[in-house]
N, CA, C and O atoms as CSV, one atom per row, in Angstrom:
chain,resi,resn,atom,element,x,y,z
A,1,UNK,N,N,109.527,92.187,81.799
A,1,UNK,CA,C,109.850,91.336,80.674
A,1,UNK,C,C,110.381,89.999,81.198
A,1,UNK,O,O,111.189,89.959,82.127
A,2,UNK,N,N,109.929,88.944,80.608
A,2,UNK,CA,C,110.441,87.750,81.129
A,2,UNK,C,C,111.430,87.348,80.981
A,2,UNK,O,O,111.991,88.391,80.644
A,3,UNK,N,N,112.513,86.287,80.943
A,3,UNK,CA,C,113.744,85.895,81.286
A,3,UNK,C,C,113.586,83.873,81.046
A,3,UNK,O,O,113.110,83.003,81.775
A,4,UNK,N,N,114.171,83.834,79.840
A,4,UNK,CA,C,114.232,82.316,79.614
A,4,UNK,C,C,115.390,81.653,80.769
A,4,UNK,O,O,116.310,82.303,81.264
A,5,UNK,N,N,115.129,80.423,81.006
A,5,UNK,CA,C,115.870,80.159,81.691
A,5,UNK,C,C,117.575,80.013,81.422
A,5,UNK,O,O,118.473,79.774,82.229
A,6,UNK,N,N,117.612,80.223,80.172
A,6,UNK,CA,C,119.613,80.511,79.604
A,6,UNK,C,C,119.371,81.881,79.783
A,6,UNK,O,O,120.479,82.340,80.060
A,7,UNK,N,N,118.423,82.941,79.782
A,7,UNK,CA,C,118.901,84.601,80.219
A,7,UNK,C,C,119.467,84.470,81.613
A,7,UNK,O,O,120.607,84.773,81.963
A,8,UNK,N,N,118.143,83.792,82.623
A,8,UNK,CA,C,118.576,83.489,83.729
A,8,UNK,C,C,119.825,82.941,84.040
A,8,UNK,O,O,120.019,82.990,85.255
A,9,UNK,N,N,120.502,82.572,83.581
A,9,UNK,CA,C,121.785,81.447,84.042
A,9,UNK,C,C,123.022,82.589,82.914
A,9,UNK,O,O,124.174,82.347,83.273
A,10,UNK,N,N,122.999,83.375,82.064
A,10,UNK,CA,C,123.686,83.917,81.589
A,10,UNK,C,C,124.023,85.180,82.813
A,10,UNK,O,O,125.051,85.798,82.532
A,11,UNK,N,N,123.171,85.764,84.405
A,11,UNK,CA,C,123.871,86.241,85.021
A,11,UNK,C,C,124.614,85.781,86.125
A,11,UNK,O,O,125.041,86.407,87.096
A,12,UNK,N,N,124.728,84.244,85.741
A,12,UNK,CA,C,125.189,83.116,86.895
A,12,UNK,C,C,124.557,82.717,87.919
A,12,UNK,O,O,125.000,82.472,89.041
A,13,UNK,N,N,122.863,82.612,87.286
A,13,UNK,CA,C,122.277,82.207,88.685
A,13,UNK,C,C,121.567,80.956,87.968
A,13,UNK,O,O,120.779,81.032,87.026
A,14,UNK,N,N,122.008,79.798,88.605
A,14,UNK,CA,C,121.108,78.493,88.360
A,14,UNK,C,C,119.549,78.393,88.694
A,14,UNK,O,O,119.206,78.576,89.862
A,15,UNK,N,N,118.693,78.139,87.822
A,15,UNK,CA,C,117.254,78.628,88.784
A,15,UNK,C,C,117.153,76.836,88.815
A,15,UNK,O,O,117.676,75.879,88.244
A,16,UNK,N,N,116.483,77.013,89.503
A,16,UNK,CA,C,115.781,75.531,90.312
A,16,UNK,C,C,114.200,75.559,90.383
A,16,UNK,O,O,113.744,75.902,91.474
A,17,UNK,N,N,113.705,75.389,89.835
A,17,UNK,CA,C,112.075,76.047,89.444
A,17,UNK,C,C,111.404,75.330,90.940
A,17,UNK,O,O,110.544,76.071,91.415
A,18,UNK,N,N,111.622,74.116,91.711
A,18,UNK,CA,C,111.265,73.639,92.965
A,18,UNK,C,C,111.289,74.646,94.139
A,18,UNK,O,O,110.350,75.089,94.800
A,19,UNK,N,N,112.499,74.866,94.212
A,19,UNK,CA,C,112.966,76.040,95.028
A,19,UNK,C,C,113.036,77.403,94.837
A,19,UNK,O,O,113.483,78.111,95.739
A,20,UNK,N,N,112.721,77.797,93.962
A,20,UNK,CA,C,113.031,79.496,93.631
A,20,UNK,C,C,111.507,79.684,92.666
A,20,UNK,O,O,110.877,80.587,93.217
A,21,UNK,N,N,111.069,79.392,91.990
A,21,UNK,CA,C,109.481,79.551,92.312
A,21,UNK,C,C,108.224,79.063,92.979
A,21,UNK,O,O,107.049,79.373,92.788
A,22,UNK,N,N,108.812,78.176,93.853
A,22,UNK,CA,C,107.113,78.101,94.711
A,22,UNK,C,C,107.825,78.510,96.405
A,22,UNK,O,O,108.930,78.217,96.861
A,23,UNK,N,N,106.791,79.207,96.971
A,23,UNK,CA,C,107.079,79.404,98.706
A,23,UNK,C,C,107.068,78.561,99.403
A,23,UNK,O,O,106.100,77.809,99.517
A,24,UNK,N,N,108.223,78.449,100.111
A,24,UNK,CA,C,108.483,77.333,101.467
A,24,UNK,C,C,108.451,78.132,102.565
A,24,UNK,O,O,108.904,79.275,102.635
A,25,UNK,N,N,107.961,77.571,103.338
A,25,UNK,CA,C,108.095,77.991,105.025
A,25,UNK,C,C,108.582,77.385,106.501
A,25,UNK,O,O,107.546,76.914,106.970
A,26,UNK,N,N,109.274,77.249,107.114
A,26,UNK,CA,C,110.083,76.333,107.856
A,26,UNK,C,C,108.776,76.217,108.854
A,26,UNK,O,O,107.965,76.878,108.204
A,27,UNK,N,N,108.298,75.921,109.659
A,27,UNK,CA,C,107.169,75.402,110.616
A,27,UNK,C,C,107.516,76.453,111.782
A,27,UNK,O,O,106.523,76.958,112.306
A,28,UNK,N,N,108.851,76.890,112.303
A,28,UNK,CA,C,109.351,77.357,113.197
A,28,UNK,C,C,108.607,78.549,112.999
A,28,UNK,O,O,107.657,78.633,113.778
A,29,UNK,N,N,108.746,79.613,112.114
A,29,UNK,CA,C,107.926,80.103,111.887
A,29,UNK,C,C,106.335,80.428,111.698
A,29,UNK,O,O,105.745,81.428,111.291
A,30,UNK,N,N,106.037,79.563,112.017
A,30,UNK,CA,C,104.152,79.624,111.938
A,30,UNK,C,C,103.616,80.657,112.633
A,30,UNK,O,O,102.922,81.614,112.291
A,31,UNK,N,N,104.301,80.100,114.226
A,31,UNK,CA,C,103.516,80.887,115.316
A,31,UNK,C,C,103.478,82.214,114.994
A,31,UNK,O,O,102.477,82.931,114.986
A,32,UNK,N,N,105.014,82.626,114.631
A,32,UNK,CA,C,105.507,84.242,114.061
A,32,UNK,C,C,104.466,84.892,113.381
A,32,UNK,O,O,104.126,86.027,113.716
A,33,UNK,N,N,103.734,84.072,112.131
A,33,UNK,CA,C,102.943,84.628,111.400
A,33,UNK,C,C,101.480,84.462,112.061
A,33,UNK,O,O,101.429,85.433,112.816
A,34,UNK,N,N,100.571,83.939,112.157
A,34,UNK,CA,C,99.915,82.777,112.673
A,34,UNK,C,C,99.582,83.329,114.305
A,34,UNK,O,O,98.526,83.804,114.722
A,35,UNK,N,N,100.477,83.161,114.827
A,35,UNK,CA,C,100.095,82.885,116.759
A,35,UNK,C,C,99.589,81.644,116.674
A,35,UNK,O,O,100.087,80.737,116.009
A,36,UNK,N,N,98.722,81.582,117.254
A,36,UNK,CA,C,97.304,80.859,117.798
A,36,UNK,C,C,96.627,80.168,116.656
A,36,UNK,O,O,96.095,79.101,116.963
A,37,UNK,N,N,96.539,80.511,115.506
A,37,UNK,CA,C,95.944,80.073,114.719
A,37,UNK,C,C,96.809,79.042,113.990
A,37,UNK,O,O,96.276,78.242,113.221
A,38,UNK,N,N,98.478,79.038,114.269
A,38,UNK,CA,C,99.227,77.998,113.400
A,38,UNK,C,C,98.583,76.871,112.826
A,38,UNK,O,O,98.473,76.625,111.625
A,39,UNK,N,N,98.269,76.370,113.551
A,39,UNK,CA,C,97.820,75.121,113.791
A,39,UNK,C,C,96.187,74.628,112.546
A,39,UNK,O,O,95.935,73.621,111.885
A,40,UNK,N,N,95.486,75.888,112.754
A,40,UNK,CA,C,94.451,75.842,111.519
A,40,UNK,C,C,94.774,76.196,110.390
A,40,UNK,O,O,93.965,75.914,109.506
A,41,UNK,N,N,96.031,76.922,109.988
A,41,UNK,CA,C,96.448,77.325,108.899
A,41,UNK,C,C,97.458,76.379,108.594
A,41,UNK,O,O,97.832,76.352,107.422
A,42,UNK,N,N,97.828,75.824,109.169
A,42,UNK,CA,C,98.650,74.505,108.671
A,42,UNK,C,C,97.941,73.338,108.332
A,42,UNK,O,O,98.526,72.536,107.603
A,43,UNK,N,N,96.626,73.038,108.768
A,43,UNK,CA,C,95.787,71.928,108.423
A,43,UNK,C,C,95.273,72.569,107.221
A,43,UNK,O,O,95.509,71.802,106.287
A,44,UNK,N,N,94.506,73.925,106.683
A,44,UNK,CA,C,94.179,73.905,105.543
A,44,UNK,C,C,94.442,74.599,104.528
A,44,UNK,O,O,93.847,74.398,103.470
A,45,UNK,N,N,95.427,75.594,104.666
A,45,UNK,CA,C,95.797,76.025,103.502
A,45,UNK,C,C,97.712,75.792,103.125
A,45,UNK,O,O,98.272,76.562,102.344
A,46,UNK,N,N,98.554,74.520,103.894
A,46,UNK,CA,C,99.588,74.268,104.022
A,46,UNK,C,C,99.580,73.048,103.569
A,46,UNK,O,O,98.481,72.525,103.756
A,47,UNK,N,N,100.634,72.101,102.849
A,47,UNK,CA,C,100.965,71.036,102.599
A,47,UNK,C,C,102.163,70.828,103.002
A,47,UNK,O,O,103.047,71.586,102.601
A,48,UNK,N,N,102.442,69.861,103.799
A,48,UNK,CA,C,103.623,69.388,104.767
A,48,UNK,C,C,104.552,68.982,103.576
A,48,UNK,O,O,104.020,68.129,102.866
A,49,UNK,N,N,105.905,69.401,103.136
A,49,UNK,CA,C,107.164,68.448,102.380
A,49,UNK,C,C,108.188,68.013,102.821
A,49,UNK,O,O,109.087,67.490,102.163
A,50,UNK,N,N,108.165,68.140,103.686
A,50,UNK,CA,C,109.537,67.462,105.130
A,50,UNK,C,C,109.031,67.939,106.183
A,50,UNK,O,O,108.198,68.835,106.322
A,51,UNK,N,N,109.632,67.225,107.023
A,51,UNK,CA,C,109.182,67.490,108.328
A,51,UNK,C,C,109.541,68.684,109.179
A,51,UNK,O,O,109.513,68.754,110.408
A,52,UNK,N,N,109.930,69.738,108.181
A,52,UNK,CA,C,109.812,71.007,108.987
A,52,UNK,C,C,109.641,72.009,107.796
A,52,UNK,O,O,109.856,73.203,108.009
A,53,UNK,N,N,109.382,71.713,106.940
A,53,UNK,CA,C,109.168,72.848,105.838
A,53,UNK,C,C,107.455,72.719,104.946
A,53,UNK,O,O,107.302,71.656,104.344
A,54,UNK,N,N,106.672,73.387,104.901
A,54,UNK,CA,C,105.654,73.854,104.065
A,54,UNK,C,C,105.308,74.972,103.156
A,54,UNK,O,O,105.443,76.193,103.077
A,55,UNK,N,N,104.673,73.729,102.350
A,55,UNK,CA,C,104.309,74.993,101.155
A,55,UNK,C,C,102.826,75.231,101.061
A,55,UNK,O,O,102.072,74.557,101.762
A,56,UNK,N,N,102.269,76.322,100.079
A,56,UNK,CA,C,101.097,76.826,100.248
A,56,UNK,C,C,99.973,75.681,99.368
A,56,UNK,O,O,100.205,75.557,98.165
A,57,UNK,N,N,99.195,75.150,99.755
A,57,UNK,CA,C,98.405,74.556,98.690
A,57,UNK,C,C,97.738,74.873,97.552
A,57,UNK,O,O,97.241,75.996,97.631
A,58,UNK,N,N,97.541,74.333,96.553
A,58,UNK,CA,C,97.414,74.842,95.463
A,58,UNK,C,C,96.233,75.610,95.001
A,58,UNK,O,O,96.051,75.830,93.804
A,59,UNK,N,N,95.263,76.104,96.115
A,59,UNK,CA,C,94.154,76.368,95.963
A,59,UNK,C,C,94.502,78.134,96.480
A,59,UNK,O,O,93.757,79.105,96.344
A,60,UNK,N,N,95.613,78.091,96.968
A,60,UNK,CA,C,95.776,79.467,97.868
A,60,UNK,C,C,97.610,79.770,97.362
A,60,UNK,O,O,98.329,80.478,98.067
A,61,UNK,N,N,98.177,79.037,95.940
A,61,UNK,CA,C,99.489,79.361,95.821
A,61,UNK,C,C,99.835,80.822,95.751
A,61,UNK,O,O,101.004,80.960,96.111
A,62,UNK,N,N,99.329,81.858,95.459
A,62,UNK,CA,C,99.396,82.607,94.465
A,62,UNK,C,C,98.920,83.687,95.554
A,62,UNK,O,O,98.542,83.256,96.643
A,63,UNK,N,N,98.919,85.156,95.299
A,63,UNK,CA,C,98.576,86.408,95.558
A,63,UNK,C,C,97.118,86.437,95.209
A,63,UNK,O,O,96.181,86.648,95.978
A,64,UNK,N,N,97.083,86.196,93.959
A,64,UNK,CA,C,95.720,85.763,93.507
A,64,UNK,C,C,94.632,85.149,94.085
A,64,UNK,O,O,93.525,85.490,94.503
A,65,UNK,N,N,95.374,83.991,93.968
A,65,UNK,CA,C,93.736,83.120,94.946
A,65,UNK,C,C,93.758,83.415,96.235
A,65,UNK,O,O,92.657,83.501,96.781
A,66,UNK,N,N,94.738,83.599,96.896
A,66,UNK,CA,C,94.693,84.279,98.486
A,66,UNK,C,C,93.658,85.180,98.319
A,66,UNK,O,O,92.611,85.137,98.966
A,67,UNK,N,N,93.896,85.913,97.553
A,67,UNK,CA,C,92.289,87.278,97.344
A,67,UNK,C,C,91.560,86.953,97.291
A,67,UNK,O,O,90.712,87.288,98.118
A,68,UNK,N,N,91.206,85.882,96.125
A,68,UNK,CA,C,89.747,85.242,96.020
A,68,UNK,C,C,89.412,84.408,96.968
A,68,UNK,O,O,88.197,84.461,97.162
A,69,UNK,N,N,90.078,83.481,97.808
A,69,UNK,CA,C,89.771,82.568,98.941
A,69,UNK,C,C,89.667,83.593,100.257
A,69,UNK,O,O,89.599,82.786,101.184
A,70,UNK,N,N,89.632,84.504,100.661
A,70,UNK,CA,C,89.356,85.783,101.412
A,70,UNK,C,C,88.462,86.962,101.038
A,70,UNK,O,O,88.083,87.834,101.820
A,71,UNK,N,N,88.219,86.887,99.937
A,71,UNK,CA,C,87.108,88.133,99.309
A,71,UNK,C,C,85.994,88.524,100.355
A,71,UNK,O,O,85.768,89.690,100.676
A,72,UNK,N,N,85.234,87.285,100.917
A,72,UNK,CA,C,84.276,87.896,101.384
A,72,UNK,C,C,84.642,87.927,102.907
A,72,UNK,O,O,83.753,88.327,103.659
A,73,UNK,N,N,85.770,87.575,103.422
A,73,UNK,CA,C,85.927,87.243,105.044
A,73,UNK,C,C,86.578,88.482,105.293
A,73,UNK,O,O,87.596,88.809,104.683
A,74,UNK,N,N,85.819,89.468,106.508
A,74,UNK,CA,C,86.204,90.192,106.602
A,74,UNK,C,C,86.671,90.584,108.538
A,74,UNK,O,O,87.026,91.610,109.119
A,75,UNK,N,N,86.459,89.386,108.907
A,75,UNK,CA,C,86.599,89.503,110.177
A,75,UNK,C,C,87.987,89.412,111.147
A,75,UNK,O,O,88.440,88.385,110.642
A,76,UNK,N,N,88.432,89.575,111.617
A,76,UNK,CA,C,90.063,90.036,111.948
A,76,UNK,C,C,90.580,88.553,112.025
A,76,UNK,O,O,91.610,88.529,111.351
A,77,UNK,N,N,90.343,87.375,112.515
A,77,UNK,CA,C,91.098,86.344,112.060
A,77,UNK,C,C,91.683,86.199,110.583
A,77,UNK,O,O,92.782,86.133,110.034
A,78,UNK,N,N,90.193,86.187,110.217
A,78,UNK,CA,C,90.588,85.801,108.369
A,78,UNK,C,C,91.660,86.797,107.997
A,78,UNK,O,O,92.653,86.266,107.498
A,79,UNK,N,N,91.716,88.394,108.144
A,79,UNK,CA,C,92.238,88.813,108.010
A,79,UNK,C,C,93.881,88.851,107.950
A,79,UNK,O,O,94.646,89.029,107.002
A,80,UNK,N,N,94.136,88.586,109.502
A,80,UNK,CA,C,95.333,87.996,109.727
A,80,UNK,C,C,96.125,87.145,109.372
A,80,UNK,O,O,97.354,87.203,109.391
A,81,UNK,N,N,94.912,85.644,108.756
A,81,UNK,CA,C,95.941,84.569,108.208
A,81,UNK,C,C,95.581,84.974,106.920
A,81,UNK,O,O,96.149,84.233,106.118
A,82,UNK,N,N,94.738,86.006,106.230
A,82,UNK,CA,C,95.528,86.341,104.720
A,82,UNK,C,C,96.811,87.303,104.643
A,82,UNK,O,O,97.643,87.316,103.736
A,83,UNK,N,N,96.793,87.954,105.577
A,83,UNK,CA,C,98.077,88.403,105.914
A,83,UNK,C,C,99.729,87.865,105.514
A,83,UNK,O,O,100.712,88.185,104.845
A,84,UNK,N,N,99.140,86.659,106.600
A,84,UNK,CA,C,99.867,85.406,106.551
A,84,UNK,C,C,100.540,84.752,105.529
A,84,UNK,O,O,101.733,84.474,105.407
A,85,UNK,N,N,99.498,84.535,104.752
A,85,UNK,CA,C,99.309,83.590,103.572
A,85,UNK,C,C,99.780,85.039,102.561
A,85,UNK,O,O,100.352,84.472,101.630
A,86,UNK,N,N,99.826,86.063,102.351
A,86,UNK,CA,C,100.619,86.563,101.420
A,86,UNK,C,C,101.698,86.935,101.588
A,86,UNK,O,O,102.219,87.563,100.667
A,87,UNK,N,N,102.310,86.742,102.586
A,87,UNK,CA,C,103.761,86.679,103.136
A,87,UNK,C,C,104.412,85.366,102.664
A,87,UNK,O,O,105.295,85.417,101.809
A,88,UNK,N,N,104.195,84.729,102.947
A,88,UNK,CA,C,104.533,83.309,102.597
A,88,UNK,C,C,104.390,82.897,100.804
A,88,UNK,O,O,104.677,81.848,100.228
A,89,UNK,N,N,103.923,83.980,100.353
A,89,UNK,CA,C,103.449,83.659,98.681
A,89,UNK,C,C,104.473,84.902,97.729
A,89,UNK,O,O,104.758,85.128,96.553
A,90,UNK,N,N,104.833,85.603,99.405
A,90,UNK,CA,C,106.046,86.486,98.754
A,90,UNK,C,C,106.871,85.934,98.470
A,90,UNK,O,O,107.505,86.371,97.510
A,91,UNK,N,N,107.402,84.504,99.215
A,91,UNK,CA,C,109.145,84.187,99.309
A,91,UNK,C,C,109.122,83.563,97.957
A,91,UNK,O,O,109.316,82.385,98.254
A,92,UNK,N,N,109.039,83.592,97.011
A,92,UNK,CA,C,109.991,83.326,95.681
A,92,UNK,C,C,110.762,84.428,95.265
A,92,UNK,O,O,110.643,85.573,95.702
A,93,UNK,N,N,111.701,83.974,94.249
A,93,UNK,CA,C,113.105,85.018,93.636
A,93,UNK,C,C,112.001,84.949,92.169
A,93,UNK,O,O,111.717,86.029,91.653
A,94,UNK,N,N,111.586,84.022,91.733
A,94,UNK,CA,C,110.965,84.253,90.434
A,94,UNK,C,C,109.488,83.619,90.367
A,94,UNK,O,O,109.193,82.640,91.054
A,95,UNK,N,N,108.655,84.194,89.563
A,95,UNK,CA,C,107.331,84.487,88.916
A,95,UNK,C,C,107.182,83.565,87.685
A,95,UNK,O,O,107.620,83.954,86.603
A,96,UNK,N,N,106.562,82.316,87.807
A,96,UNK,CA,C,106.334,81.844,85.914
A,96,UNK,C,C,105.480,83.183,84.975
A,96,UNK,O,O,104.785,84.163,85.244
A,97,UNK,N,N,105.864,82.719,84.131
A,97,UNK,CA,C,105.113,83.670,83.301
A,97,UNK,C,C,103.788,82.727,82.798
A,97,UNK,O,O,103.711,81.553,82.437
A,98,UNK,N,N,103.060,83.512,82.909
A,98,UNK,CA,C,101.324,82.592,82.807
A,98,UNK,C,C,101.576,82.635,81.283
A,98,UNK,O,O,101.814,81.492,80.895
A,99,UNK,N,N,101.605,83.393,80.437
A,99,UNK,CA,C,101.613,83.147,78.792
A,99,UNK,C,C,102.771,82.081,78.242
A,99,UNK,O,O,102.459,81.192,77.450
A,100,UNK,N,N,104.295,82.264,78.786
A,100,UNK,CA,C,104.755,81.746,78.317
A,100,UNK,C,C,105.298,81.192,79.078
A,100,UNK,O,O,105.909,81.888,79.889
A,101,UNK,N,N,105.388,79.458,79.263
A,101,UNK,CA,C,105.482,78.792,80.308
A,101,UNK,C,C,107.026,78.820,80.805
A,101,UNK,O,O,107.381,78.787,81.984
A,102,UNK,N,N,107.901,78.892,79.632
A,102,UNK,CA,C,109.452,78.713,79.815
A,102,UNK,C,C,109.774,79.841,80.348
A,102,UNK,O,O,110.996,79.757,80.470
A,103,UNK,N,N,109.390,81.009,80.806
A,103,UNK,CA,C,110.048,82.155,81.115
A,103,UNK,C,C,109.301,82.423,82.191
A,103,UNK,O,O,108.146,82.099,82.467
A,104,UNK,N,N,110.061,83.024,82.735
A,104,UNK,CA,C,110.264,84.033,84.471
A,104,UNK,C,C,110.404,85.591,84.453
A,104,UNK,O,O,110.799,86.401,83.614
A,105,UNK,N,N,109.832,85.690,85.952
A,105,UNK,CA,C,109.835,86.791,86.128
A,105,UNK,C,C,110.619,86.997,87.267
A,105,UNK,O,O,110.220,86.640,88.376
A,106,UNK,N,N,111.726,87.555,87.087
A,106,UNK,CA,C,112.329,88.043,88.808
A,106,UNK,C,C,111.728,88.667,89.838
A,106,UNK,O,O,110.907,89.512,89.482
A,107,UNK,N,N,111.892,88.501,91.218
A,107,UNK,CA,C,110.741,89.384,91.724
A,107,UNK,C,C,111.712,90.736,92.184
A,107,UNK,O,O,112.845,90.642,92.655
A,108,UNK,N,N,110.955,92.028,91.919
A,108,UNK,CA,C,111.769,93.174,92.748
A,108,UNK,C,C,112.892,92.904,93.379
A,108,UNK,O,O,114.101,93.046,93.192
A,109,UNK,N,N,111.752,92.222,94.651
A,109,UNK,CA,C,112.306,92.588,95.891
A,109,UNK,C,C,112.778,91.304,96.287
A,109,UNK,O,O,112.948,90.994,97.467
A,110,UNK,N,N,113.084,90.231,94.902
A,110,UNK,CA,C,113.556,89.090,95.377
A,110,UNK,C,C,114.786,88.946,96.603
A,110,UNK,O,O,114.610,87.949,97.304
A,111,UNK,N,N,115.970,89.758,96.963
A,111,UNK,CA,C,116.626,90.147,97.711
A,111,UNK,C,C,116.403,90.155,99.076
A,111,UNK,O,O,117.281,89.841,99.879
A,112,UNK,N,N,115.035,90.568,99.464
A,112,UNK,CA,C,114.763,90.351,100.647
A,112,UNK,C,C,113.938,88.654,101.147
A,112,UNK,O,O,113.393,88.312,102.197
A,113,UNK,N,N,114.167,87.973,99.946
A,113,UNK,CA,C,113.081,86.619,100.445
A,113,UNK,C,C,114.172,85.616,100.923
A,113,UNK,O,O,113.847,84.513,101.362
């Protein structure tokens, strides 16, 4: 069930829709996910917002299109940086709600992002 943003803030948590729904990734991290490939997965499915943090581009934001932009690649690279790329699409605390734009979804396992 979704959560307007005064439900949200009625358990004392300020949401920041910049920061707490879209995934950031510090660069330091790439290799971690990535290895070898950092470097191609940062040219095309990453958009640079400071000089050490990225987010996912809008063609691959989502759990979703990660699937569909990987559907047919089945070869152990691709594999790996969808891997990648849904790790990185984990780190939000909240979910918009596609029907109703003002409301959120907490994630589970927001706790661990």
């Amino acid at each position: 069930m979704p959560l307007s943003r005064k439900e949200i803030e009625q358990y004392g948590f300020t949401l920041n829709e910049s920061i707490h729904t879209v995934a950031h990734i510090n660069e330091a991290y790439l290799p971690e996910l990535f290895g070898a490939l950092s470097g191609e997965v940062a040219d095309t499915y990453l958009d640079r917002i400071t000089s050490q943090f990225y987010v996912l581009k809008d063609f691959c934001n989502t759990q979703r299109k990660i699937e569909d932009v990987f559907s047919d690649r089945k070869d152990e690279s691709s594999l790996h940086i969808k891997e990648g790329l849904f790790t990185i699409a984990n780190e939000v605390l909240f979910l918009k709600d596609p029907y109703e734009k003002e409301k959120f979804h907490p994630r589970i396992s927001g706790g661990h992002s």
